[in-house]
TORKOLBA-901796 format. One record per residue (C-alpha): y, z, x; residue in one letter; residue number from 1. Coordinates in Angstrom, 1 decimal. Layout:
((Y,Z,X),a,NUM)
...
This chain:
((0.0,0.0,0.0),x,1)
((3.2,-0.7,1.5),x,2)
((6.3,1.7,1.9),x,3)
((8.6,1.9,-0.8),x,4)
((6.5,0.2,-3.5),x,5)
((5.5,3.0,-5.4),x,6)
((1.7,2.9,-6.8),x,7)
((0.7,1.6,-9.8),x,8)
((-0.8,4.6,-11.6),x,9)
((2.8,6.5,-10.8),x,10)
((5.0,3.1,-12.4),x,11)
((6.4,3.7,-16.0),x,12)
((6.0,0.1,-17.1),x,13)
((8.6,-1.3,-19.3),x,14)
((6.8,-3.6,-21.9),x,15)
((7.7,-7.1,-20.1),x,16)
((9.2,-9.6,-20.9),x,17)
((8.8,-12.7,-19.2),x,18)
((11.4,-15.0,-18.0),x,19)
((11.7,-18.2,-15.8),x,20)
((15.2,-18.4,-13.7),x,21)
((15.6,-14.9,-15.8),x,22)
((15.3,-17.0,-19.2),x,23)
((12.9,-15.2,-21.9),x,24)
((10.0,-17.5,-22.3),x,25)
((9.5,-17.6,-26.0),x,26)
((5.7,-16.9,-27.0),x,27)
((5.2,-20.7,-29.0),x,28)
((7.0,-23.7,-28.4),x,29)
((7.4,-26.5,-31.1),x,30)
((9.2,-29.6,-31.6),x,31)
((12.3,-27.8,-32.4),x,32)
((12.7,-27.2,-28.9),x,33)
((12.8,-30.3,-27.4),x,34)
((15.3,-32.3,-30.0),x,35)
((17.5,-33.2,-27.0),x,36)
((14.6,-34.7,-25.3),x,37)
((15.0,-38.9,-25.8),x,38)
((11.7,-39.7,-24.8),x,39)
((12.4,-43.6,-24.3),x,40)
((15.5,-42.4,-22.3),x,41)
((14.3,-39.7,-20.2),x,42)
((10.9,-40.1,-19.7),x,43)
((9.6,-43.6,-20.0),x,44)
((6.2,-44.6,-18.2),x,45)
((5.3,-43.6,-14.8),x,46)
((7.0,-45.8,-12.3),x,47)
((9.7,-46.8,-14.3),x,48)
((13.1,-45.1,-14.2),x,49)
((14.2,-42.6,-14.3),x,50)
((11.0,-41.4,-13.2),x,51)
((10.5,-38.3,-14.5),x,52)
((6.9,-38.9,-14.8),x,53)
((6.0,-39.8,-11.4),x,54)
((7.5,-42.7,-9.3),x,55)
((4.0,-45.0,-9.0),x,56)
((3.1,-46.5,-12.0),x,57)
((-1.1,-45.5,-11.5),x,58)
((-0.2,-41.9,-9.8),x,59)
((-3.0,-40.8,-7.5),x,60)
((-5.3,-43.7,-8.7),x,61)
((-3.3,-45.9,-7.2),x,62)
((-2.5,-43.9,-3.9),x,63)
((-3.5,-40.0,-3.0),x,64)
((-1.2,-37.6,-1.7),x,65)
((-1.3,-37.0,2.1),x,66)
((-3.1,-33.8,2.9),x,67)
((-0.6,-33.1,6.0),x,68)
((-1.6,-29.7,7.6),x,69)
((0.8,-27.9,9.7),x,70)
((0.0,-26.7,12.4),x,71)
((1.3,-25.6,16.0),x,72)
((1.1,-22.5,18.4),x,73)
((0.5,-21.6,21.9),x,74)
((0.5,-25.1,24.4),x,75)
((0.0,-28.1,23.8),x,76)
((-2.9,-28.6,25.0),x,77)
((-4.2,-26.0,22.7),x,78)
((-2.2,-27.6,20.0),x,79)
((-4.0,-31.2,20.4),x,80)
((-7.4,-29.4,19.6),x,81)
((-6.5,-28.1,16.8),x,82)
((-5.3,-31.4,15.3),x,83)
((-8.6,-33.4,16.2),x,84)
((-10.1,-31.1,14.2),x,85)
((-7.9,-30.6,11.3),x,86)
((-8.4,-35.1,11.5),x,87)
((-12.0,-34.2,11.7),x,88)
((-12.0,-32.2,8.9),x,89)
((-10.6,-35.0,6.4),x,90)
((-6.7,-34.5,7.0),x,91)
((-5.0,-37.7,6.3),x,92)
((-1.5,-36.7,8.1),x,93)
((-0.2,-34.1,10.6),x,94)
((3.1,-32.0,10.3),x,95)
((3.9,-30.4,13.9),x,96)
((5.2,-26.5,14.0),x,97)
((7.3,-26.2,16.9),x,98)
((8.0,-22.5,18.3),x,99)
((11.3,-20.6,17.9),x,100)
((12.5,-22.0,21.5),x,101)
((12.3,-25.3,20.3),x,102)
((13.7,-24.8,17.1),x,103)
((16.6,-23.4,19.3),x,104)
((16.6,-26.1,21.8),x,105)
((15.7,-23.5,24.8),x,106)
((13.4,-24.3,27.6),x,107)
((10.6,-21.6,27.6),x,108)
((12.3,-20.3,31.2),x,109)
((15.6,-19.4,29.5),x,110)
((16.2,-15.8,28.7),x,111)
((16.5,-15.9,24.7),x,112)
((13.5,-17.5,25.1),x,113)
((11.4,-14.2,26.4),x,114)
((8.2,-13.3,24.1),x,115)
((8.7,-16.1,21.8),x,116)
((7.4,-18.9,24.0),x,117)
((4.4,-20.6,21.7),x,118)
((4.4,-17.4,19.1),x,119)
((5.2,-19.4,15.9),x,120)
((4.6,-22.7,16.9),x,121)
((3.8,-25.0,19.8),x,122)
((6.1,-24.7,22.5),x,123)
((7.8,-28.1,23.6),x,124)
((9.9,-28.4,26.5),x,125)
((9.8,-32.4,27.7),x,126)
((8.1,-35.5,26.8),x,127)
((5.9,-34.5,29.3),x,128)
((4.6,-31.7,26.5),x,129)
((4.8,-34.6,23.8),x,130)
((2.8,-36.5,25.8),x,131)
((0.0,-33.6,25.9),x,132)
((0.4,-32.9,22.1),x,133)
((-0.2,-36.2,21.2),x,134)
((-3.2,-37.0,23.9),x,135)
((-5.9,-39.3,22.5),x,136)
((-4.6,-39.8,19.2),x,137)
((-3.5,-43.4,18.7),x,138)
((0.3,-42.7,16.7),x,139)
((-0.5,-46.1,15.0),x,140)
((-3.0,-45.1,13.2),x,141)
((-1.8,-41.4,11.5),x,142)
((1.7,-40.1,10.1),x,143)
((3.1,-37.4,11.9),x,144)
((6.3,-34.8,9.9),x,145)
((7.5,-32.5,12.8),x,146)
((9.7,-29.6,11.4),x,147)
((12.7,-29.3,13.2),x,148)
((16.7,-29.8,12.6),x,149)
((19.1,-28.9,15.4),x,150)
((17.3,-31.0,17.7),x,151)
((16.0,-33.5,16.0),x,152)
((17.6,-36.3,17.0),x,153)
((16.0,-35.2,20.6),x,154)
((12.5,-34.9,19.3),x,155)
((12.0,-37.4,17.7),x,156)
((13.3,-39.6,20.5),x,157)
((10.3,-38.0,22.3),x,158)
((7.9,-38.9,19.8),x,159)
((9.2,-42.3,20.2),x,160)
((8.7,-42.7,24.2),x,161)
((5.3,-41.7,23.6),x,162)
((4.8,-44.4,21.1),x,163)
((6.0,-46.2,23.8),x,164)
((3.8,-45.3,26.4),x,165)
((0.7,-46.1,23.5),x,166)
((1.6,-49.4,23.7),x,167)
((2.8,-48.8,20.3),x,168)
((5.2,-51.2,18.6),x,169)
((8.1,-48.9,16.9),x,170)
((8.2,-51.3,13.5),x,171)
((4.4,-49.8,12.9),x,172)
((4.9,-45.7,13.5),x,173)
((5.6,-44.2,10.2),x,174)
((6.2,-40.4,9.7),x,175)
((9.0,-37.6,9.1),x,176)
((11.4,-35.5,10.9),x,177)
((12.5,-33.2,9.1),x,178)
((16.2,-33.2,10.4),x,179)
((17.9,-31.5,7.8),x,180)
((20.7,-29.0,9.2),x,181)
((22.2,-28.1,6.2),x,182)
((20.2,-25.8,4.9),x,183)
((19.9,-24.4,8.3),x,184)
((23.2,-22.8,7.5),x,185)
((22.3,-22.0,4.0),x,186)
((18.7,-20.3,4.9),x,187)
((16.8,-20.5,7.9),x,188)
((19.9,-19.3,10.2),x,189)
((18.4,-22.5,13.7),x,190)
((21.5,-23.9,14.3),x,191)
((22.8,-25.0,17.3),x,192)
((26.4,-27.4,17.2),x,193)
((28.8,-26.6,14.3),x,194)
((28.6,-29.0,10.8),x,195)
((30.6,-31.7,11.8),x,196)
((28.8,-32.5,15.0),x,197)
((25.6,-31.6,13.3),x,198)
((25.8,-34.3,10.7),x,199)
((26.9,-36.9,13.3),x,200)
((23.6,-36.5,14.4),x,201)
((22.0,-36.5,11.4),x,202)
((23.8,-40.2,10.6),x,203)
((23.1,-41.5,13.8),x,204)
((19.2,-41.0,13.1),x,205)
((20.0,-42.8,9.9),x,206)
((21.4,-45.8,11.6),x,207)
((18.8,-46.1,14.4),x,208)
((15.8,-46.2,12.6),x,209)
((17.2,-48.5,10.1),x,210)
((17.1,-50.8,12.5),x,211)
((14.8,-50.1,15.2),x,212)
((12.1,-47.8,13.3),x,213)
((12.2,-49.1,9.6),x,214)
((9.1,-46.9,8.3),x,215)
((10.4,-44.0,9.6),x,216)
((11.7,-41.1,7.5),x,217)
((14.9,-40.3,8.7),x,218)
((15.2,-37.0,6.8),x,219)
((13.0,-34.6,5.2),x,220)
((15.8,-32.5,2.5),x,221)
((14.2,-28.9,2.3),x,222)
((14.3,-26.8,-0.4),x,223)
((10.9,-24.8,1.3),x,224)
((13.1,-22.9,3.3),x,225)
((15.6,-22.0,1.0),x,226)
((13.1,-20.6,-1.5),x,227)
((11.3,-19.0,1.1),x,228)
((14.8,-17.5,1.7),x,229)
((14.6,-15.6,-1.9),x,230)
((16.6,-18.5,-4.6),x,231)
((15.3,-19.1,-7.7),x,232)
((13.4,-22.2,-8.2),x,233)
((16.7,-23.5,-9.6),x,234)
((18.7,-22.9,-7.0),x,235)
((16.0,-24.5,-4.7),x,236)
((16.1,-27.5,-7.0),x,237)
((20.0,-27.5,-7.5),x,238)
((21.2,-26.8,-3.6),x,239)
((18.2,-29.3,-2.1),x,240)
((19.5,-32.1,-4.0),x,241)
((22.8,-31.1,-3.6),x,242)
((22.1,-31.5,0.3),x,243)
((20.7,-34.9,-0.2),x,244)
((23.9,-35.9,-2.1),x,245)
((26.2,-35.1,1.3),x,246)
((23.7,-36.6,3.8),x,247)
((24.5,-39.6,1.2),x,248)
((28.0,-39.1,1.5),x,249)
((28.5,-38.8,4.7),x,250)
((26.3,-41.3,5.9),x,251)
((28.4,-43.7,3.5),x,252)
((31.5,-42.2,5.1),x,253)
((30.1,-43.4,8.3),x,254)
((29.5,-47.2,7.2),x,255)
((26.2,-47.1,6.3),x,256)
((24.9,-49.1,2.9),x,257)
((22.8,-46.8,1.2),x,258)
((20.2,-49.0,0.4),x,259)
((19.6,-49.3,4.0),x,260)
((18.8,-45.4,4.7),x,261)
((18.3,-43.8,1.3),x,262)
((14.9,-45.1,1.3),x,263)
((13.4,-43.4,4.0),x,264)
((15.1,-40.2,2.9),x,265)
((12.4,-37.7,1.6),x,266)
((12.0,-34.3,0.4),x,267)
((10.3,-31.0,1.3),x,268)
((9.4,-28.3,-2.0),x,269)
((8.1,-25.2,-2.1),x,270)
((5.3,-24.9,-4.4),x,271)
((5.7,-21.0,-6.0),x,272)
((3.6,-18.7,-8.5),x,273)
((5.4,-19.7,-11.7),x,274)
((2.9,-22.7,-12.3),x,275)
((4.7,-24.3,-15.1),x,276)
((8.1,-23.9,-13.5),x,277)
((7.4,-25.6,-10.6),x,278)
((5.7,-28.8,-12.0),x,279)
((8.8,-29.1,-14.4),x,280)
((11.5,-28.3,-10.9),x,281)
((9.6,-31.6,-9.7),x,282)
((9.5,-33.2,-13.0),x,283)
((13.4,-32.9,-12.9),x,284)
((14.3,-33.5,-9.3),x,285)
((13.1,-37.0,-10.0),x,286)
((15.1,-37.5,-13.0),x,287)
((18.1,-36.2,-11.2),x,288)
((17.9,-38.4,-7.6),x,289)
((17.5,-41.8,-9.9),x,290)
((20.4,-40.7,-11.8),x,291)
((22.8,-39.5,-8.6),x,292)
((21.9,-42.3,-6.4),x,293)
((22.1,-45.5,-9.1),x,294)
((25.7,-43.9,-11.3),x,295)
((27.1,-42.0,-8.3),x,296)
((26.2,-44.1,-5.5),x,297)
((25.8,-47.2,-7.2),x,298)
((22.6,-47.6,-5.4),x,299)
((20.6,-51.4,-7.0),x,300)
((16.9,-51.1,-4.8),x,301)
((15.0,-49.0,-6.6),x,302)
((13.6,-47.6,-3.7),x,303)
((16.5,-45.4,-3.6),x,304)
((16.3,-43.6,-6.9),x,305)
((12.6,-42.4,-6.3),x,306)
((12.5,-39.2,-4.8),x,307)
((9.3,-38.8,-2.4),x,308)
((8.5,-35.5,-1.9),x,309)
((6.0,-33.3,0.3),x,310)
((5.3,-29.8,-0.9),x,311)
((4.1,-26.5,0.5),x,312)
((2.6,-23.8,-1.3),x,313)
((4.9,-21.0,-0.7),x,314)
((4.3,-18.6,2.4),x,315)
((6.6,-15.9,1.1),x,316)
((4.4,-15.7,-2.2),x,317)
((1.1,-14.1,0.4),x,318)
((0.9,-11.1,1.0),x,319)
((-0.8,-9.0,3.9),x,320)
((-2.6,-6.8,1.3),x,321)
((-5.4,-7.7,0.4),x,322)
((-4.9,-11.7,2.3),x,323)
((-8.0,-13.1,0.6),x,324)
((-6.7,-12.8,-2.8),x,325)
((-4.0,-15.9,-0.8),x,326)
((-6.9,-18.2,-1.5),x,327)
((-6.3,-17.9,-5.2),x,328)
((-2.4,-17.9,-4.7),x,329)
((-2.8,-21.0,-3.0),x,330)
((-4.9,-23.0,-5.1),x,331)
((-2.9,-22.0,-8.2),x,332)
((0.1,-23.9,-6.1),x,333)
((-1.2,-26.6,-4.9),x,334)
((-2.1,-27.4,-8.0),x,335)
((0.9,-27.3,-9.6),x,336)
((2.7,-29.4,-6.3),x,337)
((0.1,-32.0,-7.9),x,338)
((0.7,-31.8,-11.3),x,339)
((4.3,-32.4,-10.7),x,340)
((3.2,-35.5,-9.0),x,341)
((3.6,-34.3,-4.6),x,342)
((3.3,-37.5,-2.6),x,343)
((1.8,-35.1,0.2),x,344)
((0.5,-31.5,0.5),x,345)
((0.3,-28.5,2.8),x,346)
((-1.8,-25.7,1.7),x,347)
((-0.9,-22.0,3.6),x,348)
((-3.7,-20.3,4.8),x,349)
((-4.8,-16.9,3.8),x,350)
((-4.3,-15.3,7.0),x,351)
((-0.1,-16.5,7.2),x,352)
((0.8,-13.0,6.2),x,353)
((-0.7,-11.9,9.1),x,354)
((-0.4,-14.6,11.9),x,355)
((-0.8,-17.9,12.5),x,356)
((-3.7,-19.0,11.2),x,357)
((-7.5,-19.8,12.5),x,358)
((-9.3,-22.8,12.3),x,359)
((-11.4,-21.5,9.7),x,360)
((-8.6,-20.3,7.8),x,361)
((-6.5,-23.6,7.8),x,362)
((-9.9,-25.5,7.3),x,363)
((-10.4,-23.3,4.2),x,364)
((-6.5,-24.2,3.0),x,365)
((-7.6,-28.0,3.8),x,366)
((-10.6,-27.5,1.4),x,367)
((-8.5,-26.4,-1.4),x,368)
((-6.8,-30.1,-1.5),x,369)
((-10.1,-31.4,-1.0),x,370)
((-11.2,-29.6,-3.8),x,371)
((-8.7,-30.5,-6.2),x,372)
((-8.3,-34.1,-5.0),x,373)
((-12.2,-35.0,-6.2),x,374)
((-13.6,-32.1,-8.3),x,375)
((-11.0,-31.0,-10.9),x,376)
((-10.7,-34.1,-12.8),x,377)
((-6.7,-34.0,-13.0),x,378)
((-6.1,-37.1,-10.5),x,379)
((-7.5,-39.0,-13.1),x,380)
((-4.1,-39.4,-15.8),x,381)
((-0.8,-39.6,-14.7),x,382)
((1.8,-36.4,-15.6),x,383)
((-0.9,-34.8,-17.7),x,384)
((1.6,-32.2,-19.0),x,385)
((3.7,-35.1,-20.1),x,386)
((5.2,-34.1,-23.2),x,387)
((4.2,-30.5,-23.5),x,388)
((7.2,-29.0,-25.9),x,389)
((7.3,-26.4,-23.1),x,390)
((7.0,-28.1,-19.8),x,391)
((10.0,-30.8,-21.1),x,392)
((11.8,-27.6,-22.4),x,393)
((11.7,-26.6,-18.8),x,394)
((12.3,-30.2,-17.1),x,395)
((15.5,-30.1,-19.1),x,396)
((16.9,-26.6,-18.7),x,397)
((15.9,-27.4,-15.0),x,398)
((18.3,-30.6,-15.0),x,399)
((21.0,-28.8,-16.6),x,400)
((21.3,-25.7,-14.6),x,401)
((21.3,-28.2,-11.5),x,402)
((23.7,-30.3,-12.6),x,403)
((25.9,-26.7,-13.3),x,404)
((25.5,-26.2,-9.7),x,405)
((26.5,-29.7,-8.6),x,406)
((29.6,-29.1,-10.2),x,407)
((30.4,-26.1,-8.8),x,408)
((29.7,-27.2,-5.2),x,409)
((31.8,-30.6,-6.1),x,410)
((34.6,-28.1,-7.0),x,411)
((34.3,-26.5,-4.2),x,412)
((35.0,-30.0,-1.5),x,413)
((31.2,-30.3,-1.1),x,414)
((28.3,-29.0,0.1),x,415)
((29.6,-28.3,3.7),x,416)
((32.8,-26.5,2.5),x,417)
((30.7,-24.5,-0.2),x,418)
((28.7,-23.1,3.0),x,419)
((31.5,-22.3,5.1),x,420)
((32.5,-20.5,1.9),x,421)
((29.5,-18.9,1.5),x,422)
((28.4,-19.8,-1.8),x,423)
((24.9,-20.8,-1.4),x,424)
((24.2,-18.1,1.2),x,425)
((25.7,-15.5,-1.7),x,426)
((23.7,-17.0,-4.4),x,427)
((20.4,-16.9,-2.6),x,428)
((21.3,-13.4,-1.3),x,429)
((21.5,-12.2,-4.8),x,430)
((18.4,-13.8,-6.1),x,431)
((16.5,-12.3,-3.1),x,432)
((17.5,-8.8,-4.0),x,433)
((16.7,-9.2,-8.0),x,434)
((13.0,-10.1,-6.8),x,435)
((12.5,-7.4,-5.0),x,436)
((14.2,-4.8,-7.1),x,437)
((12.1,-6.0,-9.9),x,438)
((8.5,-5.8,-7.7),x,439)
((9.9,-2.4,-6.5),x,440)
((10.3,-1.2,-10.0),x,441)
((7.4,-2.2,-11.2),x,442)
((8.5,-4.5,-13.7),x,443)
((7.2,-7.6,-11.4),x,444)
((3.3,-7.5,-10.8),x,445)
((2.1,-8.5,-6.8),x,446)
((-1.9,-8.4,-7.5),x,447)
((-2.8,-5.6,-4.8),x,448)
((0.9,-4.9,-3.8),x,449)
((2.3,-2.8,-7.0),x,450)
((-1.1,-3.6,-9.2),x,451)
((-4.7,-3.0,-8.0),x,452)
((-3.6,-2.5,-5.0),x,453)
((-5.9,0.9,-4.5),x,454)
((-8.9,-0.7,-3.6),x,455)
((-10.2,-0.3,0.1),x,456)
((-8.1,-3.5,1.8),x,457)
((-10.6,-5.6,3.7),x,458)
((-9.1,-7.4,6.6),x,459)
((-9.4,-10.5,8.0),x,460)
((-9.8,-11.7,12.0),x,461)
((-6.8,-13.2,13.1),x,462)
((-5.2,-15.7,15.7),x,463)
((-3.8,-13.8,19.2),x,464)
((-1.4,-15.7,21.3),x,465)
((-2.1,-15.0,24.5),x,466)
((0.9,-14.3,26.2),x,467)
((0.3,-16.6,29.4),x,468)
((1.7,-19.0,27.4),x,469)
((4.4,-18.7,28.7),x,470)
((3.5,-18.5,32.8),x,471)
((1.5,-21.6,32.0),x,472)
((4.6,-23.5,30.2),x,473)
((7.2,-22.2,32.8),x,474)
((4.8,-23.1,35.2),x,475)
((4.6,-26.9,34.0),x,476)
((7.9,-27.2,33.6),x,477)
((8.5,-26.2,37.3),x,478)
((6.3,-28.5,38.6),x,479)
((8.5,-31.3,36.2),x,480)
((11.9,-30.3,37.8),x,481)
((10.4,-31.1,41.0),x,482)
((9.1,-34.1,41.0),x,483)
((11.0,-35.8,38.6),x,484)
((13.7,-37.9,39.8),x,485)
((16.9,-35.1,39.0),x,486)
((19.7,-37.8,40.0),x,487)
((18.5,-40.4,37.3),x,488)
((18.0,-36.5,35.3),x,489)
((21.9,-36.0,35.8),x,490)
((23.2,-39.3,35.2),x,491)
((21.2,-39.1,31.7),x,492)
((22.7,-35.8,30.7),x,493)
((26.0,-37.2,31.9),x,494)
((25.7,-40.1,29.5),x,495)
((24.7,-38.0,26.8),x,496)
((27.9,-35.5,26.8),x,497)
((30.2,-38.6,27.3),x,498)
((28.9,-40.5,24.4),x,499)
((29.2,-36.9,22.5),x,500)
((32.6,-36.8,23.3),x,501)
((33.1,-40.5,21.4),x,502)
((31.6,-42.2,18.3),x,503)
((28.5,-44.6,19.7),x,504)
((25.1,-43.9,18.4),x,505)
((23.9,-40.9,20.9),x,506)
((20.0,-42.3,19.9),x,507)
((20.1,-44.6,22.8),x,508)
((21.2,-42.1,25.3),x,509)
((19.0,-39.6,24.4),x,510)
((16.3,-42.1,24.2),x,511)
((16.9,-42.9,27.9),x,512)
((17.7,-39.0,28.7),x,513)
((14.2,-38.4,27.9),x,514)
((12.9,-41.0,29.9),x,515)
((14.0,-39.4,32.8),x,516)
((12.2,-36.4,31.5),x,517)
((15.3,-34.1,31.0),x,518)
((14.2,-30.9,29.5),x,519)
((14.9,-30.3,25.8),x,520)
((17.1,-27.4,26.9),x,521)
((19.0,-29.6,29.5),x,522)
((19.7,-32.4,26.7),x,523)
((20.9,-29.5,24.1),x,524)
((23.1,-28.0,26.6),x,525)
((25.0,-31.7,27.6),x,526)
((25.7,-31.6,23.9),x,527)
((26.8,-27.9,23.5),x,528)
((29.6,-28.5,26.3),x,529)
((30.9,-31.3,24.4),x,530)
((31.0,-29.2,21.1),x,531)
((30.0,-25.5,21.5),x,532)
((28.1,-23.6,19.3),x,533)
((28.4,-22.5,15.6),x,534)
((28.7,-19.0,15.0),x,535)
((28.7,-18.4,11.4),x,536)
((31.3,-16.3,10.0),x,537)
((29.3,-12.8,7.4),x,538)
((29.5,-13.9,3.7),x,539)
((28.2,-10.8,1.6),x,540)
């Protein structure tokens, strides 16, 4: 039982009510509740606009979601194994965890870097490191989402020398970088450069691929890390498309023709505990993108009103008591990510509230797709909810609280001046502490937190990180810095601050920085002397 939630037997339960986005759910819903609902309008079939049903017109008959596991810790080395046997296992896609360092754009041998070198992710210092993640698999033949914002841009041109090295054409690697810095500020607190630089870098991604990397996904928009953060499924819904909308914007700003980038734009969901809530968030995010990017963009290829999304069950939803009961958790939503129509998947594993997890753990986690995917019958109809009174009483209470929040942002200049006000920080701030006054209480049930939760716990063997990982990673990086050629290092990192300084497409130089195998933390440093770092002023 953990401190401060008091136990079950001592809780005076109110007699609960139960809400979604703290609305009472009433008990039977009929046709009365859906009158504003035009169903040729608003729904039509699946693949037609606005796509609220789904954005293919056959769902998973026609294509099944990628089961993209992610996964990262320790080396690289150690790293690569585990993928070839997450492939092994039946994964279709891979989604890399990088470790705090990285995130951070440190080398492993810099001081903020101490005890956190391959702890949450694999530790990635070089293309030399790339190299080794990516040894014997062929990048033309699997997609590949790596997690990562402030240094995106600088990964991903990684990524790309090694597709290089392959012998591998850039017009046939597909995959994702996530590369989304806003809600960085909002959430997840890994930035590096202040916003206007930041989204520079963001745009220049945009305009690179479109022309050298055309089946590359130039941004992943997260609304994971923001509901991982504590918001309401709204607000996840409402401040991740409201993200998209200025990545739009500014890319626009910068010359760009929408229907150039906006199709390689994705998006990243959490899939949480309230299983009807979540397929109708989906439901409506679709309904909302088609809408934004054909009236307010005045997009025409409609390849830029569907929203693709990936989903992740939710990691802040499992709990370290009682971690097998995660399993169930889990299933429950990945479901749900399916029923709202996911294009690909990552299922947690039941050991996350405890550490990274184990192979059998994560092979478990894969299982659970598997399962669903060919044994529960519901990849056979599109939407199958379709036309629930409830779930479209959802889908549109879900479209009109996000299109409450749009306006409120647009009032406020935009997304980037509502987070230097604070707003979305304030709003998710708030919802975090309703949750957990509510589980504290008692008048939210955790099963085996705050309910049945006296049992004797039964624990589970978990992943250790040795800590040599980082000897052996300062180690190899050593041996880079001396054998490398350091003056074709410093004229790199000499190009890269210059072109910071102006307006050309830093992709190139970076690119070439690489080549020379300058160190992630050496590339990240050229660009904090040409525009410092963001130190983010308290909100609440």
């Amino acid at each position: 039982m953990s401190k401060g939630i008091p136990s079950a037997s001592k809780v005076q339960r109110p007699e609960h009510i139960h809400t979604i986005s703290g609305v009472p759910i009433e008990p039977v819903y009929d046709p009365s509740h859906i009158e504003a609902v035009d169903y040729v309008r608003d729904l039509n079939d699946p693949g037609q606009f606005p796509y609220t049903r789904g954005i293919h017109q056959n769902g998973y008959a026609g294509k099944m979601w990628t089961m993209r596991q992610f996964a990262g810790f320790g080396t690289p080395e150690e790293t690569n194994e585990r993928y070839r046997q997450l492939l092994a296992a039946g994964g279709t896609g891979l989604s890399v965890a990088f470790d705090l360092p990285t995130l951070m754009g440190r080398d492993p041998d810099h001081p903020l870097s101490l005890g956190e070198v391959g702890k949450c992710g694999v530790s990635v210092a070089s293309v030399a490191d790339m190299e080794r993640l990516f040894d014997n698999i062929p990048l033309s033949a699997i997609t590949t989402s790596m997690t990562i914002n402030s240094p995106a841009a600088m990964l991903l041109a990684m990524y790309l020398v090694v597709a290089e090295q392959q012998g591998v054409d850039w017009q046939e690697i597909s995959g994702t970088i996530q590369n989304d810095i806003l809600k960085e500020y909002i959430a997840q607190k890994e930035y590096i450069y202040p916003p206007g630089p930041s989204m520079r870098l963001v745009t220049d991604v945009f305009a690179f691929c479109g022309e050298r990397v055309p089946r590359w996904n130039t941004i992943s928009v997260s609304g994971y890390h923001i509901r991982e953060a504590g918001s309401t499924a709204l607000q996840e819904l409402a401040f991740t498309l409201r993200n998209g909308i200025e990545y739009v914007q500014h890319g626009v700003d910068a010359g760009l023709d929408p229907d150039k980038f906006v199709p390689r734009m994705s998006f990243f969901f959490n899939a949480h505990n309230e299983f009807f809530e979540e397929i109708a968030k989906y439901r409506a995010a679709r309904k909302l993108w088609s809408h934004v990017m054909r009236d307010r963009f005045g997009a025409r290829d409609e390849r830029s009103w569907k929203l693709r999304f990936h989903a992740q069950t939710a990691g802040v939803s499992l709990t370290a008591q009682q971690p097998r009961n995660n399993v169930i958790r889990t299933a429950v939503q990945a479901l749900a990510a399916v029923l709202g129509g996911a294009n690909s998947l990552h299922t947690n594993s039941l050991d996350e509230a405890l550490a990274l997890p184990t192979v059998e753990a994560a092979t478990l986690a894969l299982r659970t797709q598997q399962i669903i995917a060919h044994e529960s019958g519901v990849t056979g109809t599109v939407d199958p909810l379709g036309g629930s009174y409830f779930l479209e009483k959802l889908t549109t209470d879900m479209e009109a609280g996000a299109v409450e929040y749009f306006q409120t942002i647009d009032n406020l200049g935009g997304m980037v001046e509502a987070i230097e006000q604070g707003f979305p920080q304030r709003e998710i701030a708030e919802s975090a502490y309703r949750f957990q006054k509510q589980v504290e209480l008692g008048e939210r049930d955790i099963v085996g937190v705050n309910v049945h939760g006296d049992n004797e716990e039964l624990g589970v063997e978990t992943l250790y990180i040795n800590e040599d990982v980082s000897e052996r990673q300062i180690a190899k990086l050593n041996d880079l810095r001396r054998t490398r050629d350091a003056n074709r290092v410093a004229r790199s990192l000499a190009a890269v601050r210059e072109i910071a300084l102006g307006k050309t497409n830093l992709m190139p130089s970076l690119l070439e920085a690489v080549r020379a195998y300058a160190t992630l933390g050496e590339i990240c440093d050229a660009l904090r002397d040409a525009w410092g770092e963001y130190e983010e002023t308290p909100t609440i």
